[in-house]
N, C-alpha and C positions, 0 to 999 in steps of 0.2 A: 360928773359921771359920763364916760365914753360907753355907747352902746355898741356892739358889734359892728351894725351893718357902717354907722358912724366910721370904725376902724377901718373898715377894712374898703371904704370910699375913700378917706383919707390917704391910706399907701395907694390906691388904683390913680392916687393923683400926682403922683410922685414921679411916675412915669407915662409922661404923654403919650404914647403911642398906644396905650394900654384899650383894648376894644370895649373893658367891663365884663367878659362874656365868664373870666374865673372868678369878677367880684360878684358873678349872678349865681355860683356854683355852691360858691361859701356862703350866702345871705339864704340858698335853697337847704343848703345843709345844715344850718343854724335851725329852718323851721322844722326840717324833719327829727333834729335831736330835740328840740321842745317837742315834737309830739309823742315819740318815746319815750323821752325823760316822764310825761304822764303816766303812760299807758307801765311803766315800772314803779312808777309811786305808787299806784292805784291795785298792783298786782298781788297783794291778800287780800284784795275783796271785790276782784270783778275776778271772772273764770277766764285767767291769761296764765296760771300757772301749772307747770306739770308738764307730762311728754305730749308733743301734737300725734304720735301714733304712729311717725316714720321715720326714717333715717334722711341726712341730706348726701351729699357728694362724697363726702369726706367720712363716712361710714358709722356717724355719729348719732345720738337720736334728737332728734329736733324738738325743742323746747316748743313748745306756745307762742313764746315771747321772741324766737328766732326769727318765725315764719312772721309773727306780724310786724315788727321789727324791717325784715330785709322787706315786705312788703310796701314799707310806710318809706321807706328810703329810693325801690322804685320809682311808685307813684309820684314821690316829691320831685323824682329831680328827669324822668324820662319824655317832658314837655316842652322844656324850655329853651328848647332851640338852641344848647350849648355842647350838648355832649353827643358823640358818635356812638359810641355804645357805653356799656359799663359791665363791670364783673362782681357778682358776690362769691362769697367764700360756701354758704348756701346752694348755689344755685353749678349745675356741672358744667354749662356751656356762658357763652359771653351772652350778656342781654340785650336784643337788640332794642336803639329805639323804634318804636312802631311808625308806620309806615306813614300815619296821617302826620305826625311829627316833623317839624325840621332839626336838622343835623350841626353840629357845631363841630370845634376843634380840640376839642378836649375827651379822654377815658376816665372813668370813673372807677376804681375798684374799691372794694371797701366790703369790712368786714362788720353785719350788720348789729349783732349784739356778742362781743368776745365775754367770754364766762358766764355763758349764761344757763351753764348746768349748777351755778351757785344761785340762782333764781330765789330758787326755795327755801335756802337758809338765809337769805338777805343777806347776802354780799356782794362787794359792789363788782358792776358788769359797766361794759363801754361799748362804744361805737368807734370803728378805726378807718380811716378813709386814705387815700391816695388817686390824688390827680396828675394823670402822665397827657403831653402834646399828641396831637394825631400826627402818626405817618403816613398812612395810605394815602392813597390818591382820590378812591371814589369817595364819594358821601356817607356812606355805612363805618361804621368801623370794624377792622377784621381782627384777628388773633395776634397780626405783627403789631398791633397799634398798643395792647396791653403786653405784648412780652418783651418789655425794655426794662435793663438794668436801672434800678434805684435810684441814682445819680441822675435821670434824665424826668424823676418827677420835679414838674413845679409846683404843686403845694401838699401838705398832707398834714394829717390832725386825726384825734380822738377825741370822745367823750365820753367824761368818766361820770356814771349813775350814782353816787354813792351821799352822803350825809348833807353833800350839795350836789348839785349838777353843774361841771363844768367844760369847757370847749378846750382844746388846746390846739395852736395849728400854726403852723411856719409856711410861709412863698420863700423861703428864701433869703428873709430879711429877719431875723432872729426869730424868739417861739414867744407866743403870746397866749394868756392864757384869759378867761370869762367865765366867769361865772353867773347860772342864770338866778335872779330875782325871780323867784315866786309870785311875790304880789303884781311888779311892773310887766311880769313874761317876755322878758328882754334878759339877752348876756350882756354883763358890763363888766368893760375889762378892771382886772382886777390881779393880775398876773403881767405884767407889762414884762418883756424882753429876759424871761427866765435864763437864768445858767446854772448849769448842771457842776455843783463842785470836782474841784479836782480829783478827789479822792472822798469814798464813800465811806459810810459805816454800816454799810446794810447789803445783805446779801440776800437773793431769792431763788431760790432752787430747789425743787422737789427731790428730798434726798430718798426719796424711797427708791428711787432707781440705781442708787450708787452701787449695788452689786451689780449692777450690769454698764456701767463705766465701763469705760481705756483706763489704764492707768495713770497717765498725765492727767485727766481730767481729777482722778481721786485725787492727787496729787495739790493742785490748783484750787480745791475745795480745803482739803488741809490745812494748807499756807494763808485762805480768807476767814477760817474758823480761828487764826491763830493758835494750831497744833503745832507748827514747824517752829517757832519761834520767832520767825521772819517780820511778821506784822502783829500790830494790835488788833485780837479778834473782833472782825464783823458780826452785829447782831444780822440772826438769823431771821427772817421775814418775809415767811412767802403765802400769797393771798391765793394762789392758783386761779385767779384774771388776769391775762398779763396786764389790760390795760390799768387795773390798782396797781400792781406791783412798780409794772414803770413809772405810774407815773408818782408815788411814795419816791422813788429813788430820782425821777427827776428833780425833786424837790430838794429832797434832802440826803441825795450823792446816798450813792451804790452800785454794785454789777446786780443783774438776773440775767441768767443762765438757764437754760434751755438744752442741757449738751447732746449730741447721737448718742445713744447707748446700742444695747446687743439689743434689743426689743424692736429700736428705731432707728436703725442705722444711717438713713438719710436726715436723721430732727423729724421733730414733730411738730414745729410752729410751720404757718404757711409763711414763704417769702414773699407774694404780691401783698398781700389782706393783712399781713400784720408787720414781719420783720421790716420790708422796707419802708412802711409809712412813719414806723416808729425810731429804724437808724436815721432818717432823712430827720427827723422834729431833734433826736438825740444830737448828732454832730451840728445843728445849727445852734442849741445851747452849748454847745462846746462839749460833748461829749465823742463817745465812737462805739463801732458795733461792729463785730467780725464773726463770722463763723467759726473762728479758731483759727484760721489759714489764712483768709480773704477778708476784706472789708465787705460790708454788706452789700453795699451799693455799687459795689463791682459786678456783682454779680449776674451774669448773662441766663437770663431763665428760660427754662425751656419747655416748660407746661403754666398751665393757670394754674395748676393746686398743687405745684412745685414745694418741697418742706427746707428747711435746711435747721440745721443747731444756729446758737444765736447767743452771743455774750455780749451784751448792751448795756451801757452805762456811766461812769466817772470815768475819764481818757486814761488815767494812771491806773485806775483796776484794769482797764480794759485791755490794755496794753500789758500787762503782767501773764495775763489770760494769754494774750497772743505770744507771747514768749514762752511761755511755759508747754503750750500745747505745743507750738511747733519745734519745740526740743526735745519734745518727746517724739 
């Protein structure tokens, strides 16, 4: 049995130069999703469920389980002398670390419970994180240090709440995945160097929005339903977490889809807190992730709570996606 922190001392050894300060990042993040993964097992019978009574940034109403959640991934991780600040998806401004703290080289963004307006029917919800280099100069970190394109994270992962609790997370050296033991309260890996098939049988997209499509988009949903006659229809499969959804389709190959519609003309998934932590884990199992134009991780952002459409998944749907949109 390889335990997480085991793993991920292992690859920190791989490369001498390595200071440990991201294998202190990943070992902190490891203890914050076991203290979540709790405090969500537990949530029909301790008073964590239902609305907290406000809205966060992003104009939505904040769960219970949001607020303690993005609070428990704070505290976890704004001590330890690694990171310059950090971003939630929760929260409208960057976090800073407090002042009695020392500062490291690393940005924290992460998104602290995704679906967690399914709380209450008991479906599963995740944790999504993404670790970007410091640029700035001073000690603090400022707003240029989180608003870098995708491609310039060195690590990023999710954890998914659901019939296990499990971790998933890539530096860059393939995607690995852990699942945590209840009895020992240790992840042990148990997903070693995932790949995403080439081609899917699973498609995820909330079709309730298809009157309000482009028509290449209707068009692209057609051809994966196998209306067109083109392909073998994709079963249809969508959790509305993304992080169930991807990571169903990390397993066992598919696109989810996310497209702009007339409602949401920019997307409605965030690019820091979700899309890029999740294109960065997808292309290192061999997948891809485009807006429909762009790859994701091209992308140059220009707010924290930046949206964009998002078609992520097996490189041959993905790529079908990208050809079809951009011919229309």
């Amino acid at each position: 049995m390889v335990t997480i922190d085991r793993f991920i001392i292992e690859q920190e050894h791989e490369h001498p130069g390595a200071s440990g300060a991201l294998s202190g990042i990943l070992t902190d993040l490891a203890l914050a999703a076991k203290m979540i993964a709790n405090k969500v097992r537990s949530a029909g019978l301790a008073d964590v469920l239902g609305s907290a009574g406000q809205e966060n940034v992003q104009g939505e109403v904040q769960q219970k389980l949001d607020v303690l959640a993005n609070e428990t991934v704070i505290k976890a991780m704004d001590h330890g002398g690694r990171l310059c600040c950090m971003g939630s998806e929760e929260e409208e401004d960057l976090i800073p670390i407090p002042d009695r703290f020392s500062t490291g080289p690393y940005v924290l963004l992460f998104d602290p419970l995704d679906g967690s307006s399914n709380i209450d029917v008991n479906v599963p919800v995740g944790t999504i994180f993404s670790i970007l280099p410091k640029r700035s100069s001073g000690p603090r970190g400022t707003l240029e240090d989180a608003l870098q394109p995708g491609r310039d994270q060195v690590a990023a992962g999710y954890v998914i709440y659901g019939s296990s609790t499990m971790l998933v997370y890539t530096t860059g050296q393939g995607v690995h995945g852990f699942t945590l033991d209840p009895l020992l309260g240790e992840f042990l890996l148990s997903h070693p160097d995932i790949r995403i098939p080439e081609h899917g049988k699973f498609l995820s997209v909330n079709a309730a929005y298809e009157q309000h499509w482009a028509e290449p988009v209707r068009g692209l949903m057609r051809r994966c339903r196998g209306l067109t006659g083109e392909r073998e229809a994709m079963n249809v499969r969508y959790v509305g977490s993304m992080v169930a959804d991807f990571h169903r389709n990390l397993l066992a190959g598919g696109l989810f889809a996310y497209p702009a519609n007339a409602k949401s003309p920019s997307g409605k998934l965030r690019l820091m807190y979700e899309c890029n932590p999740l294109a960065f884990i997808c292309e290192q199992a061999g997948g891809a992730a485009t807006d429909g134009s762009r790859r994701i991780l091209d992308i140059q952002p220009t707010a924290l709570h930046q949206r964009t459409p998002i078609y992520i998944g097996s490189r041959a749907d993905v790529e079908v996606a990208s050809r079809m949109l951009s011919a229309g």
